[in-house]
ZAMARGU-4260 file (C-alpha; in steps of 0.2 Angstrom, whole numbers, plus 5000, padded with zeros to 4 digits):
<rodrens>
0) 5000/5000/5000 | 5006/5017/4998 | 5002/5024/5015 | 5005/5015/5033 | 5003/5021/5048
5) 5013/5007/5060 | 5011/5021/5076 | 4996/5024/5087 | 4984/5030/5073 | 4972/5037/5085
10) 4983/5052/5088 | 4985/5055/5069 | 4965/5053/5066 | 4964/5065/5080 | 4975/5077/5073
15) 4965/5079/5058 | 4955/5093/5060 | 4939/5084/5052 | 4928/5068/5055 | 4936/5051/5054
20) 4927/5035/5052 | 4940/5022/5049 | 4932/5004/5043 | 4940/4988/5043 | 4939/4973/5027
25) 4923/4968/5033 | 4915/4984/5032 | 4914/4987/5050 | 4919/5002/5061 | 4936/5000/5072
30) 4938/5016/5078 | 4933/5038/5076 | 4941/5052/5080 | 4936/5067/5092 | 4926/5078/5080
35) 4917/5062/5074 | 4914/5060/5094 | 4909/5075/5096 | 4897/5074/5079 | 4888/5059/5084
40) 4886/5066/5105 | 4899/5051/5111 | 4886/5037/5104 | 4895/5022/5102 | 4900/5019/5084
45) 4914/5004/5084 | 4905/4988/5078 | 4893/4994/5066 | 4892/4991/5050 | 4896/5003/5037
50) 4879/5005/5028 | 4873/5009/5045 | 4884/5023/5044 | 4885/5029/5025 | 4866/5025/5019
55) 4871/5026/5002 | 4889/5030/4992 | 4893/5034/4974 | 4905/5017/4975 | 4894/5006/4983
60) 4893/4990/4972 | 4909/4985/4959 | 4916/5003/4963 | 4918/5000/4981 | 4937/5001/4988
65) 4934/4987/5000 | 4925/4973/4988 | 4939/4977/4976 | 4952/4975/4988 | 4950/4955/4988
70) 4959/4957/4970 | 4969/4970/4972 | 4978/4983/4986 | 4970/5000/4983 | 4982/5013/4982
75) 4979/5032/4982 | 4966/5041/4988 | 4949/5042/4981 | 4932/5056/4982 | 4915/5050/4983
80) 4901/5055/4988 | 4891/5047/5004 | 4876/5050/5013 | 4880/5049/5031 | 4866/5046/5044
85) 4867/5055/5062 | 4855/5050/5072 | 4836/5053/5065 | 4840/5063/5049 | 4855/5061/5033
90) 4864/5071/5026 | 4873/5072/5010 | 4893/5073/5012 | 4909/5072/5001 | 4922/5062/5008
95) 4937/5057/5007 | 4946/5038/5009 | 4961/5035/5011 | 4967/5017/5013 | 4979/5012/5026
100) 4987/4995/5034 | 4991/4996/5053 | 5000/4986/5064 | 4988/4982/5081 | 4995/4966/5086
105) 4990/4958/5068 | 4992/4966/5052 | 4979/4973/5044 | 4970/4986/5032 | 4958/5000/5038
110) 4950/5014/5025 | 4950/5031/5031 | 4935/5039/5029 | 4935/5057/5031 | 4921/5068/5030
115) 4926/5085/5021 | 4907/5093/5026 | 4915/5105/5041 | 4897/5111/5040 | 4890/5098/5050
120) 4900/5102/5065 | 4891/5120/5063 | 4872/5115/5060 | 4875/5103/5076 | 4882/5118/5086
125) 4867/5127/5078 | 4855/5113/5087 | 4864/5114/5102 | 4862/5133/5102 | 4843/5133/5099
130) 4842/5118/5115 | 4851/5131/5125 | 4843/5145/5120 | 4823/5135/5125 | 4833/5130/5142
135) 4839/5148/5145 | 4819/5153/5140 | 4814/5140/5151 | 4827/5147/5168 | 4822/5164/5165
140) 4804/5162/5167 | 4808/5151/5181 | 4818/5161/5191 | 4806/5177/5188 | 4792/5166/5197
145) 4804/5159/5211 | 4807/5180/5214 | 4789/5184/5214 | 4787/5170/5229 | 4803/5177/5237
150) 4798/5197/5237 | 4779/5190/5245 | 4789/5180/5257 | 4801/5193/5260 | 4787/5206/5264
155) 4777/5196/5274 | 4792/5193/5287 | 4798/5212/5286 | 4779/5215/5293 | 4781/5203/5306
160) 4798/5211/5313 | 4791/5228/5312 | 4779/5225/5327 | 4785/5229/5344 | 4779/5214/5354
165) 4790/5202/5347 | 4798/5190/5358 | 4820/5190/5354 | 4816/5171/5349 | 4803/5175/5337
170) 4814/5190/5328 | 4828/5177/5327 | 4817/5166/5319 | 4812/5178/5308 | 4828/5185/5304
175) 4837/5167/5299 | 4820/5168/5286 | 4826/5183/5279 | 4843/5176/5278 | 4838/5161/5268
180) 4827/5170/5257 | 4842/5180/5253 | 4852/5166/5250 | 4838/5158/5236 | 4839/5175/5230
185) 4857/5172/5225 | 4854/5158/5218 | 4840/5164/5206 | 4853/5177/5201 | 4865/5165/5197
190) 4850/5157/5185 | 4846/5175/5177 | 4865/5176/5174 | 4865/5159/5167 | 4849/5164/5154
195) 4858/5181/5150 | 4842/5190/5160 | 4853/5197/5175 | 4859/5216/5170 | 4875/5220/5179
200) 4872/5225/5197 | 4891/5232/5207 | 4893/5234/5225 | 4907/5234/5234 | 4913/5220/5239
205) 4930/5211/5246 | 4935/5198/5231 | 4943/5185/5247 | 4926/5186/5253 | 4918/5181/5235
210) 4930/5167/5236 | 4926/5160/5252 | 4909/5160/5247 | 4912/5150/5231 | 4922/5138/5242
215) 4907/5138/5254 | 4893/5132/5240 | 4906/5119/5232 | 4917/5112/5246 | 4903/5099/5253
220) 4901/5091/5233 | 4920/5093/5231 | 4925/5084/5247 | 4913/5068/5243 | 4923/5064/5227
225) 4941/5067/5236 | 4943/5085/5232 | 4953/5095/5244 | 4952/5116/5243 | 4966/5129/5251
230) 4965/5145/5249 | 4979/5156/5252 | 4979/5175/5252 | 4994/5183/5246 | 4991/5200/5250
235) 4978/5211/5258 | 4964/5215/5245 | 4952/5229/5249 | 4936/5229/5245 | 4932/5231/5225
240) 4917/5239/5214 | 4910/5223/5207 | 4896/5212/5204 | 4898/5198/5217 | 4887/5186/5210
245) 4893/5188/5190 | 4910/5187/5198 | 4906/5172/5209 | 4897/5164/5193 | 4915/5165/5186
250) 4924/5158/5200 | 4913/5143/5202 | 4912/5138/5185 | 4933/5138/5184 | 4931/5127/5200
255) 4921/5114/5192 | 4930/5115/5177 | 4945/5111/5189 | 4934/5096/5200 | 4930/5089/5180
260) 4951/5089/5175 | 4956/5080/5192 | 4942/5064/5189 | 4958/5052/5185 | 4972/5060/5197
265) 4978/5053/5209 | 4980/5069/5218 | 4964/5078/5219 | 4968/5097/5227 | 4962/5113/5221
270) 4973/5129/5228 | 4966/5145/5227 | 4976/5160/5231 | 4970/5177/5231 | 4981/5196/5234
275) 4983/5210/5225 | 4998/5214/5210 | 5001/5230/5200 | 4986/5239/5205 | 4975/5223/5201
280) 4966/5210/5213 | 4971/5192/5208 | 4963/5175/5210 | 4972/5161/5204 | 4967/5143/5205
285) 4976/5128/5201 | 4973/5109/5200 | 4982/5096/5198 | 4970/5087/5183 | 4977/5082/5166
290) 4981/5098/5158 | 4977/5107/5140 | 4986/5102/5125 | 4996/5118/5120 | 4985/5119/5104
295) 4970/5120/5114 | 4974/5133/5123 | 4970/5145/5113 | 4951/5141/5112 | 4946/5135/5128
300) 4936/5152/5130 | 4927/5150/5114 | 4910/5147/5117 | 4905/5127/5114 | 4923/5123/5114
305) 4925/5106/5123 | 4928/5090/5127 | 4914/5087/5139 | 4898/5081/5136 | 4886/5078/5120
310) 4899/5093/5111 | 4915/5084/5117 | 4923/5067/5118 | 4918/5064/5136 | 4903/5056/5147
315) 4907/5072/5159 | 4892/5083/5157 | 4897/5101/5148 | 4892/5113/5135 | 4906/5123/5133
320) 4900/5136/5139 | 4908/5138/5158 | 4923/5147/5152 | 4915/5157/5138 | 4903/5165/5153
325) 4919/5164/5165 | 4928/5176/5152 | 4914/5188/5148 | 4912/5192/5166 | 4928/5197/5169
330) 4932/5206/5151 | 4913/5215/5160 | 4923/5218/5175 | 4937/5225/5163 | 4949/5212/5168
335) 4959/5196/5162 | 4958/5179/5162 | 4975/5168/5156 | 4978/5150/5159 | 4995/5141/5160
340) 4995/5124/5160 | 5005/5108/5157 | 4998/5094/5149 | 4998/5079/5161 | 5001/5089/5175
345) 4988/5101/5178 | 4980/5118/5176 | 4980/5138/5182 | 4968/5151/5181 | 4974/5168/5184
350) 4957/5182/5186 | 4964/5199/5187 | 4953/5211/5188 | 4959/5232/5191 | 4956/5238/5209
355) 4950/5255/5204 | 4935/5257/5214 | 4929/5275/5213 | 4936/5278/5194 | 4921/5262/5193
360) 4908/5274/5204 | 4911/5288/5193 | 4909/5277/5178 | 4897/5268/5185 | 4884/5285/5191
365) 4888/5296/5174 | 4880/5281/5164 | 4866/5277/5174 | 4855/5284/5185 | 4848/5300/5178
370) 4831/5299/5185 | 4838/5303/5204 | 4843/5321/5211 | 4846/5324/5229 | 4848/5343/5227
375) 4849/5353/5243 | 4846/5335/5255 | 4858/5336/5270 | 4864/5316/5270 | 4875/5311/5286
380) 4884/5293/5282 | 4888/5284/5299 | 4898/5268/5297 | 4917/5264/5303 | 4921/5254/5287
385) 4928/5269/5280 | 4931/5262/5263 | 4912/5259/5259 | 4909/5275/5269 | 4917/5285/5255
390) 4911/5276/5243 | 4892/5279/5248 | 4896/5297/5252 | 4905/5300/5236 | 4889/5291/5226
395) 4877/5302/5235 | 4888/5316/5231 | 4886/5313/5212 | 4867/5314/5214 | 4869/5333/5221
400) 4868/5329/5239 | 4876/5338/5252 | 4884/5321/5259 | 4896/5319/5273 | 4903/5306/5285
405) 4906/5302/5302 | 4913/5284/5308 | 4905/5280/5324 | 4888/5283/5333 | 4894/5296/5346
410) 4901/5305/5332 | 4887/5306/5324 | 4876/5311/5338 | 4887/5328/5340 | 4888/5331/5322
415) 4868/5329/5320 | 4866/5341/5339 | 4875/5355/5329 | 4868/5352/5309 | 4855/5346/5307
420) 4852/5332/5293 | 4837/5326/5281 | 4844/5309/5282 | 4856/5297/5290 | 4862/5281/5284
425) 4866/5271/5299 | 4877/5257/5303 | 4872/5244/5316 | 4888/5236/5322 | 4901/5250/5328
430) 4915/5250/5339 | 4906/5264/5353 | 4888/5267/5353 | 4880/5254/5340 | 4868/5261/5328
435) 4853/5255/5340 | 4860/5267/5353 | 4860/5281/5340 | 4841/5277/5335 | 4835/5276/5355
440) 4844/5294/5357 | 4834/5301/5342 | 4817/5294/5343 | 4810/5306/5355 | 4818/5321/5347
445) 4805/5333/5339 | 4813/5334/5323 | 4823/5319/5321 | 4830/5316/5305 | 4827/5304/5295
450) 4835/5286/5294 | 4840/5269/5286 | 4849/5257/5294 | 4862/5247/5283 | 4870/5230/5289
455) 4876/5215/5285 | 4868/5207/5298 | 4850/5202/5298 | 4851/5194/5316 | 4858/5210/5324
460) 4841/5217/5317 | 4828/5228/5333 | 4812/5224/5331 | 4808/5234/5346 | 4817/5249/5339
465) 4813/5246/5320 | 4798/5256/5318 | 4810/5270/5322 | 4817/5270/5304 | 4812/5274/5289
470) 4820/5257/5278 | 4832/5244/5282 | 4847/5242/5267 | 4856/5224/5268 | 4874/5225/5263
475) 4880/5220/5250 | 4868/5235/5239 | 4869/5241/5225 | 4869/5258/5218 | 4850/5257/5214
480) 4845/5251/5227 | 4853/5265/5237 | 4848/5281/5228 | 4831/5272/5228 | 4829/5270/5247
485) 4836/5285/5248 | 4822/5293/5237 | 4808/5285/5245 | 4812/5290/5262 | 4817/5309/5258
490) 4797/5307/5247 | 4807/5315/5234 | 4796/5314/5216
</rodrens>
C-alpha cells in the first residue's frame, strides 16, 4: 500500500481537523476520531456496519474500495460522495478515503473515511444553540416566578419584625427567614445570569470574601469525590466595585471545570490563592487534573469549545459554555483571564481584575441613574468601614447631595446636635455606641432626622426599635438600590 501508519493511529485521526470514520475489510467500524465524537454526541460507533453509517455512496457495488480489495491493494486516495446518517436525519457529504494498513497486534487494512462537510460540525452547534437558547427561556421564566414568591415572602416577614411585641426568639426566627430568602435570592441570580436576563448589578465588595463564598457552595460536593480546597491569600485586597454574583458565577464555573480535569488524578487538590499585584486584585486557581494540549489553549474560552459532554469526547456533562461565561464576566469587569497549563500535569487560572474602585463609581453613576437628584438634601453617612463610607458618600455626592461622614455613633450624635440632617444612613455594628443606641437617642427628638439602617447582619436586626426607621438596606447593595431607598424616604418625586 502506499500509506502505513505502523504508530498509534488514533493520535493521527485525532489530529485531523475533520471527521474520521476508519472501517476495517469487513465493512465494520474499528475506531473515530474526536470531531466524529463529538458529531455523533459520544454514541458508540465501533462495531457497526458501514451501511449503518453511509446510507448510500457513489462506490457502493463493483466501485467499492473494499469489495475490490479482495483482488487488488488499493492505492491512492479516492472522492466519493456518501450520505452519512446522524441519528434521526442524513445528510449528503463528500468524503474522502484513504486506505491504510496498521499494525495492532495483527496486520491489517483500515479505510480512512474522512468527512470533508465542516458544515456539519456547525448546523449541530446550531441545534445545540437553539436547545440552549429553549433552556435559557425556560430558567428565566423560572427564576422570575421563584422572585415573585421570594419578594411575598420577603414582605410578609419584614411586617412581622416591624411589630413591637416580638419576643428576641421569634425576631431570630424571623431574621434566619430573611437570611435564607436572601440566600435563594442568590441563587435565582445565578439562574438569570445563566439565561443572560441578569443586567449587571456592582457593589462593593472584598474579592477574598467572594471566594470564600464560592468555596462555601462547592466544598461539601467537592469533598465527597476526594477534592481538597486551600486557599491562600497573598496579600491584603480591599474591598472592590463589582458584581459579586457575575463574579462568583466566574469563579465557580473555573472550580468545576477544575473538579471535572482531576476525575483520574491521583491527587485531587484545588489551591486557590488570592492578593493584589500591580494595581489589580488576583485570584488564581490551580489543580492538579490532566492539563490542556498547547493547541487547545487558545480556544478554551470560545463558546461550545470542549471536550465534555454531548459537544465533546467525554461522558462528563458540559456545553462549553463555563469558560465562555467565565471570560465575559471578567472582560465586564474590565479584567483578564489567562491559563498556564502543562499537559499531564495540571492547570492555572489567573482572574485579574483592576482595583479602581471610585474611577468604577464615577463610571458607573455618569451612565446610569439620571432619573435621581438629591439637590439641597443634608445626608449624614455613619459607618466605621471607612472604605464603603466614602464610597456611599461620594455616590450620594454625584446625585447633588450635600453628603458627609462620620465613623462612629457618638460621632454622629454631635455632628447631627450641631447640623441638622434630612437623612442618615446608619450602621448597626460599631466599635462605641451601635447604631441602636443612635436610634434610641433620636426617637423622642422633635425633629429627628430621617434614617436607614444598613448592615450585614440580619440577626443583629431591633424589632423593638425598627419602627423608628424609615427602611432597612442589607449589605451588599447596589447603587440602585441605594439612591432608591434614599428617594423613597426623603418622598422626593
Amino acid at each position: 500500500m502506499s500509506t502505513k501508519i505502523k504508530f498509534d493511529y488514533q493520535s493521527v485521526i485525532n489530529a485531523i481537523p475533520s471527521a474520521v470514520i476508519v472501517i476495517d475489510r469487513n465493512k465494520t467500524v474499528v475506531g473515530i476520531n474526536n470531531f466524529a465524537r463529538r458529531l455523533y454526541r459520544n454514541s458508540d460507533l465501533i462495531g457497526k456496519s458501514c451501511s449503518e453509517i453511509f446510507s448510500s455512496c457513489a462506490r457502493r457495488g463493483s466501485n467499492c474500495p473494499i469489495d475490490n480489495m479482495d483482488f487488488v491493494i488499493p492505492t491512492g486516495m479516492l472522492k466519493v460522495r456518501q450520505k452519512i446518517r446522524i441519528r434521526e436525519y442524513e445528510e449528503d457529504v463528500r468524503c474522502r478515503i484513504i486506505p491504510a494498513e496498521i499494525e495492532n497486534g495483527e496486520k491489517g487494512h483500515v479505510f480512512l473515511h474522512i468527512i470533508l462537510d465542516r458544515d456539519l460540525m456547525a448546523r449541530e452547534k446550531l441545534v445545540e444553540l437553539e436547545k440552549n437558547l429553549t433552556i435559557t427561556t425556560l430558567t428565566a421564566g423560572i427564576a422570575h416566578e421563584f422572585n415573585n414568591m421570594n419578594a411575598g415572602i420577603y414582605g410578609l416577614v419584614e411586617l412581622v419584625l416591624s411589630q413591637s411585641n416580638l419576643s428576641r426568639e421569634t425576631a431570630q426566627d424571623m431574621s434566619t427567614i430573611l437570611k435564607i430568602i436572601r440566600r435563594a435570592s442568590h441563587l435565582i441570580d445565578q439562574l438569570l445570569i445563566f439565561a443572560n436576563k441578569k443586567p449587571s448589578k456592582r457593589v462593593l465588595v472584598n474579592l477574598e470574601n467572594i471566594v470564600d463564598g464560592c468555596v462555601k457552595i462547592l466544598r461539601p460536593e467537592f469533598s465527597t469525590q476526594g477534592i481538597s480546597i486551600e486557599i491562600l491569600r497573598r496579600s491584603t485586597l480591599e474591598e472592590m466595585f463589582l458584581d459579586a454574583n457575575k463574579i462568583s458565577l466566574a469563579i465557580m464555573n473555573i472550580m468545576i471545570n477544575a473538579r471535572d480535569a482531576m476525575i483520574d488524578s491521583s491527587e485531587k487538590k484545588i489551591t486557590i490563592e488570592t492578593g493584589r499585584e500591580d494595581g489589580q486584585g488576583f485570584v488564581r486557581i490551580q489543580d492538579r487534573g490532566a492539563g490542556i494540549p498547547h493547541e487547545m489553549q487558545d480556544r478554551i474560552f470560545d463558546p461550545f469549545y470542549t471536550t465534555k459532554g454531548s459537544l465533546g469526547s467525554s461522558s462528563i456533562p458540559g456545553t462549553g459554555l463555563g469558560l465562555s461565561v467565565a471570560a465575559g464576566v471578567i472582560k465586564e469587569h474590565n479584567g483578564t483571564i489567562e491559563v498556564e497549563s502543562d499537559f499531564g500535569r495540571g492547570s492555572t487560572f489567573i482572574i485579574k481584575i483592576p482595583i479602581n474602585t471610585m474611577e468604577a463609581l464615577d463610571r458607573e453613576v455618569a451612565q446610569n441613574y439620571t432619573e435621581f437628584d438629591f439637590t439641597g438634601k443634608k445626608i449624614l453617612v455613619v459607618d466605621d468601614e471607612m472604605e464603603l463610607n466614602n464610597l456611599l458618600v461620594r455616590a450620594l455626592a454625584s446625585k447633588n447631595a450635600d453628603a458627609r461622614s462620620e465613623y462612629s455613633g457618638a460621632r454622629a450624635i454631635d455632628f447631627v446636635e450641631k447640623e441638622p440632617v434630612d437623612l442618615m444612613l446608619l450602621d448597626i455594628q460599631m466599635p462605641d455606641l451601635n447604631g441602636w443606641d443612635v436610634v434610641k437617642h433620636f426617637k423622642t427628638k422633635k425633629h429627628r432626622p430621617r434614617i436607614i439602617i444598613i448592615s450585614g447582619n440580619f440577626l443583629v436586626m431591633d424589632a423593638s426599635e425598627t419602627r423608628f426607621v424609615e427602611k432597612v438596606l442589607i449589605k451588599p447593595f447596589d447603587l440602585q438600590e441605594l439612591f432608591q431607598a434614599v428617594k423613597e424616604v426623603l418622598m422626593i418625586d
